[in-house]
C-alpha positions as CSV (number, residue, x, y, z in Angstrom):
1,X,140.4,98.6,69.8
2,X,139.6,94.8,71.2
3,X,141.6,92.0,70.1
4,X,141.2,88.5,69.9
5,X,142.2,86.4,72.5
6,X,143.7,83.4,70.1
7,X,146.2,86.8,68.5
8,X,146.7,88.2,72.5
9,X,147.7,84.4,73.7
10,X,150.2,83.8,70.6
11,X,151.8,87.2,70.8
12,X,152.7,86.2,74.5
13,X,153.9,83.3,73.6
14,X,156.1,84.5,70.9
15,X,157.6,87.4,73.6
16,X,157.6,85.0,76.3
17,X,155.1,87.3,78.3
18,X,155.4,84.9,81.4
19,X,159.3,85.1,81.9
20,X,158.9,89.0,81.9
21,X,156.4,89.5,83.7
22,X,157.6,87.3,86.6
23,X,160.9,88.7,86.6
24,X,159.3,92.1,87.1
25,X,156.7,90.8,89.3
26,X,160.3,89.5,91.4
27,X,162.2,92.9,90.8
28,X,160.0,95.9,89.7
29,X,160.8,98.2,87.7
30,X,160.7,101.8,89.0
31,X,157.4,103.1,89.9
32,X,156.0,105.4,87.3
33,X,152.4,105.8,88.5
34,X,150.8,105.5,85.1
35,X,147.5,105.0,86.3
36,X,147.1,107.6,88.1
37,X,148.3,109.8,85.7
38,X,145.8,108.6,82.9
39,X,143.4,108.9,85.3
40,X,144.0,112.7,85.7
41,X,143.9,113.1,82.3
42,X,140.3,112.0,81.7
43,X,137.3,114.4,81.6
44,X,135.7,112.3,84.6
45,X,135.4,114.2,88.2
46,X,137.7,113.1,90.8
47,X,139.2,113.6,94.5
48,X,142.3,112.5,95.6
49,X,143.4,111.9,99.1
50,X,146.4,110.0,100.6
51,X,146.0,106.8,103.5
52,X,149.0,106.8,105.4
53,X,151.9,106.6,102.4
54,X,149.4,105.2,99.8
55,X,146.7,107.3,97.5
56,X,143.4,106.7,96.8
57,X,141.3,108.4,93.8
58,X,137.3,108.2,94.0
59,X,136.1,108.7,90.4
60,X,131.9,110.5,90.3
61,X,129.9,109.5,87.2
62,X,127.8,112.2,85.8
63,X,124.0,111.5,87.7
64,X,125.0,110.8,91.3
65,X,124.8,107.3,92.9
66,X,125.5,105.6,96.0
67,X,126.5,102.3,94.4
68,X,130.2,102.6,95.1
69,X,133.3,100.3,93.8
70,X,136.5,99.8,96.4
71,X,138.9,98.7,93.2
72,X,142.2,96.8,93.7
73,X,144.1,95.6,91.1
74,X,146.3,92.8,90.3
75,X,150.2,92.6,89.6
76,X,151.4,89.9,92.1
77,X,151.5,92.0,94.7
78,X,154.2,93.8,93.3
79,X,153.8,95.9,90.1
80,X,151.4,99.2,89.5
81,X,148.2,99.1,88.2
82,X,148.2,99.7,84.5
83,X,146.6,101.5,81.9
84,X,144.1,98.3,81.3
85,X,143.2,98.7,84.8
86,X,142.2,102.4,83.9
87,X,139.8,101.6,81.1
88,X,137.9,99.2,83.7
89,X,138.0,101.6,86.7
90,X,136.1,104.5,83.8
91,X,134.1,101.6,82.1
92,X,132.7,101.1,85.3
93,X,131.9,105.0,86.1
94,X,130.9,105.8,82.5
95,X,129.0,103.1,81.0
96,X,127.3,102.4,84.6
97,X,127.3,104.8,86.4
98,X,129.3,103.7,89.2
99,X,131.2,105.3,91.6
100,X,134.9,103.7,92.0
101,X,137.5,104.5,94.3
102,X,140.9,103.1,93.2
103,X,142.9,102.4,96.1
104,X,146.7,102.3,95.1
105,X,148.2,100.1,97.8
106,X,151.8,99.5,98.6
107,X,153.6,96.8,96.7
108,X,156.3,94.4,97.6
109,X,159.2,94.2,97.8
110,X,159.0,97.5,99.7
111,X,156.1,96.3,101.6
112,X,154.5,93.1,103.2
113,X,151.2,91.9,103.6
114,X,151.4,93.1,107.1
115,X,151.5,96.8,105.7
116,X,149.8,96.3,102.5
117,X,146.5,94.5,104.1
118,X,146.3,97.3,107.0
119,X,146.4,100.2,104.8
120,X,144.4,99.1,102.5
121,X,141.9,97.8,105.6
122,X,142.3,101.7,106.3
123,X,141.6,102.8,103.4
124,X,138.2,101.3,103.4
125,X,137.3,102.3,106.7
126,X,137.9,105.9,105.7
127,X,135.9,106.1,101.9
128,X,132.9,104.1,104.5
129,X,133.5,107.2,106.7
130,X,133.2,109.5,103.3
131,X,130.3,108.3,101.8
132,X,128.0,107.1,105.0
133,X,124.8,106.6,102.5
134,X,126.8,104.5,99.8
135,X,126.3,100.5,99.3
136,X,129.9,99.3,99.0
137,X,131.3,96.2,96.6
138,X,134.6,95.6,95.9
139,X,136.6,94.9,92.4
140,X,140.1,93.0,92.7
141,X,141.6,91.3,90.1
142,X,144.8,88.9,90.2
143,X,146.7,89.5,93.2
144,X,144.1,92.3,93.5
145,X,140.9,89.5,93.9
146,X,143.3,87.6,96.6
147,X,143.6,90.9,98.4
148,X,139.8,91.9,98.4
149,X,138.7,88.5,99.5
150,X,141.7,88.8,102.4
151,X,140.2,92.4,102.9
152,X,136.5,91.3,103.3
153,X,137.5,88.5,105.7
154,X,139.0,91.2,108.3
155,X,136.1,93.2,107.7
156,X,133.6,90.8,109.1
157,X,136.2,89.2,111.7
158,X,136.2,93.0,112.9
159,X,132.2,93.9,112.2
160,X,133.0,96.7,110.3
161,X,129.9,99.0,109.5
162,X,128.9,98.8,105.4
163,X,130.6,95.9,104.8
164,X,130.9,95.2,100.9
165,X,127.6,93.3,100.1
166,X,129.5,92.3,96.3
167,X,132.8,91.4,95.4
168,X,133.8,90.4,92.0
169,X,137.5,88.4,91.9
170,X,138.7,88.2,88.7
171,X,141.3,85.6,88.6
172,X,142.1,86.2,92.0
173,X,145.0,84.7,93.3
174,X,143.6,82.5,96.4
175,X,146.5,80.3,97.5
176,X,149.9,82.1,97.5
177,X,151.2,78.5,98.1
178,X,151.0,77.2,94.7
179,X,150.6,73.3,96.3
180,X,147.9,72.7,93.8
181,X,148.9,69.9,91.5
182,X,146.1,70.9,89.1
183,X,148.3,73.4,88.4
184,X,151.1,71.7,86.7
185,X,148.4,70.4,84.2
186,X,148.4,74.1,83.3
187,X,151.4,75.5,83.4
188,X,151.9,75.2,79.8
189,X,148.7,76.7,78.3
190,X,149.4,80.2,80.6
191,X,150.9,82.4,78.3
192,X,151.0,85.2,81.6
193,X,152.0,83.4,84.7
194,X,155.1,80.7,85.7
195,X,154.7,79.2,88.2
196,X,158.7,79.3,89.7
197,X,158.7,83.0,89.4
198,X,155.4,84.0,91.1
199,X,156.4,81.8,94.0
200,X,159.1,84.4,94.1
201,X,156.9,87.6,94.5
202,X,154.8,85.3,96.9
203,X,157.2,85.2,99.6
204,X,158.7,88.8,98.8
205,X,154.6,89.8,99.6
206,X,154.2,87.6,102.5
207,X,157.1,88.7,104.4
208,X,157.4,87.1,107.6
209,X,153.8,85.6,107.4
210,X,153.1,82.2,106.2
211,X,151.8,81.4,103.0
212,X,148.7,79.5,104.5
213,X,147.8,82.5,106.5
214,X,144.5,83.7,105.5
215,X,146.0,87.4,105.4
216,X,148.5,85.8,102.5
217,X,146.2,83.0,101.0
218,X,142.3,83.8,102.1
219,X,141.8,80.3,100.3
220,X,142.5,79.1,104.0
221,X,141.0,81.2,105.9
222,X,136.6,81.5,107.2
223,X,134.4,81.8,103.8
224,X,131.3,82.5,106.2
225,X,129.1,85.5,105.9
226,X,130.9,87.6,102.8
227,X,128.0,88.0,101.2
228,X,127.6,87.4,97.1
229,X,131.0,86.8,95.2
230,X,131.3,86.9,91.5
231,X,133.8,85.2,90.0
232,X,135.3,84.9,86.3
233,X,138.6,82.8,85.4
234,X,139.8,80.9,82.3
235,X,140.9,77.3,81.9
236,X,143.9,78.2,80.9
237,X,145.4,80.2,83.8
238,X,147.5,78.6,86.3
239,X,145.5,80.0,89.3
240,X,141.9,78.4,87.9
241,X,142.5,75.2,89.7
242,X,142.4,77.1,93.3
243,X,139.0,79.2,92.1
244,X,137.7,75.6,91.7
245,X,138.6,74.8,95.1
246,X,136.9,78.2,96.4
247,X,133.9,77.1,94.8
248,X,133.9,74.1,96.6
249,X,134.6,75.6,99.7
250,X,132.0,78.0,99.3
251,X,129.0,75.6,98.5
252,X,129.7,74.1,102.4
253,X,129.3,77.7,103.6
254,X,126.8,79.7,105.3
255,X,125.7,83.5,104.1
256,X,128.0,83.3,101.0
257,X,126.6,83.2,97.9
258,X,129.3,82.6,95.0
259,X,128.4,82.8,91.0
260,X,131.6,81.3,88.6
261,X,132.2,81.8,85.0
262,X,134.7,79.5,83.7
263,X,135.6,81.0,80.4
264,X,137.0,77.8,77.9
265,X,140.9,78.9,76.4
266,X,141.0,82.3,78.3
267,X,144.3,83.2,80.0
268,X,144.9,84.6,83.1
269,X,143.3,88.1,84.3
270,X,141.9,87.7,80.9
271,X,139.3,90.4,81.7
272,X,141.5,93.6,82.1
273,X,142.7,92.9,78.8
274,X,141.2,94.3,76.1
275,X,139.5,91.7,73.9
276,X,136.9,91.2,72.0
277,X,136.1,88.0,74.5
278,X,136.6,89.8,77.8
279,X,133.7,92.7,76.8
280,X,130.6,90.2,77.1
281,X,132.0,89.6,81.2
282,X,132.8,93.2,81.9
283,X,129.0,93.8,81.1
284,X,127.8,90.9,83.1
285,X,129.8,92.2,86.4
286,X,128.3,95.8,86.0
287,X,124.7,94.4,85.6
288,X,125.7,92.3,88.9
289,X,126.9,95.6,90.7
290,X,123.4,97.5,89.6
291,X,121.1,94.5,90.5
């Protein structure tokens, strides 16, 4: 079942969706490994393998393909993927035919970028080593899109073999500094994100790093040379006013191509949810992973 957005935005509201989900993004709850789990339970093939302390599950469609999905999700750094995150990673296998591999990296507190960004730099490395014959892209989405675009910066810096040639960043969290004063123009339409308490899980993730690092914030780091980046956000998200600054950054690159969807009224990481609105954008970013 899809819902509208307008009925998804007010129920927030009435919950207050953004206090709770900051102070869990701040303190997690204990991990449960939902995801996972669901994922076991569906009729789609699978193999499961472990990188260092983290696991990583590569889900097969049903007529073999070397089109191949590295998937990270978002939850500030800090909370599990979730069942929403789920439904994409199987839309993605079952309606086209993709092959994903769901990386479930470590989360802060317990970890830093300094662990989370290597293992999950590892990670790829080793599904590349997998599937030699496969064309890579990657999916991350929130904190998830931050860490993809961090991930495909090291990869080039280090000319890794079968570099992604597609990343999609869905609301992707660009600038762990929150210095944007666009953002404060927003603050009050995001029904998902404040803006006090994800500066919280920001410096629980960045440990010892600084926030303007590129590892942390990619915003600030070399745009050169990722290859073609699609990105969807809505006006009404606290981190939209950074995706505008990536597209400016971007258009004063070289060998990056960047295509943006700015979605009128949509909250934040408006995609993984399911509504009726977010099912038109799903559909464009599998045609872009086909093309």
């Amino acid at each position: 079942m899809r819902f509208s957005a307008k009925f998804v935005k007010e129920t927030f509201r009435v919950f207050n969706m953004k206090k709770m989900v900051g102070i869990t993004m701040v303190t997690p709850p204990k991990r449960r490994d939902i995801n996972t789990k669901q994922l076991q339970k569906t009729k789609i093939p699978q193999e499961k393998r472990r990188v260092n302390r983290s696991e990583m599950i590569t889900l097969f469609p049903s007529v073999s393909t070397n089109k191949h999905i590295f998937y990270l999700h978002g939850g500030g750094f800090s909370l599990e993927a979730s069942p929403f995150h789920k439904n994409i990673q199987t839309y993605f296998v079952n309606e086209f035919g993709l092959k994903v591999s769901y990386f479930n990296y470590p989360l802060a507190p317990e970890n830093t970028v300094s662990i989370t960004l290597d293992e999950t730099f590892q990670a790829y490395k080793e599904i590349v080593m997998l599937y030699p014959d496969d064309h890579f892209y990657l999916f991350g989405d929130s904190a998830g899109g931050g860490l993809a675009l961090s991930l495909a910066q090291q990869l080039r810096d280090q000319n890794v073999l079968h570099r992604p040639q597609k990343i999609v960043l869905a609301s992707p969290w660009l600038d762990l500094t929150l210095s944007n004063p666009d953002i404060e123009k927003i603050q009050g339409n995001d029904v998902l994100l404040e803006r006090e308490l994800l500066a919280k899980a920001a410096k629980n993730y960045a440990g010892d790093f600084s926030l303007k690092d590129p590892r942390v914030s990619p915003l600030y780091g070399n745009l050169d040379d990722l290859k073609e980046i699609f990105t969807v956000v809505g006006t009404d998200d606290i981190l939209f006013p950074d995706v505008l600054r990536l597209e400016k950054r971007i258009e004063k690159t070289e060998g990056t191509k960047l295509h943006l969807e700015v979605v009128e009224g949509m909250m934040h990481d408006f995609l993984v949810y399911p509504l009726k609105e977010s099912k038109s954008y799903l559909k464009q970013i599998g045609d872009f992973y086909q093309k």
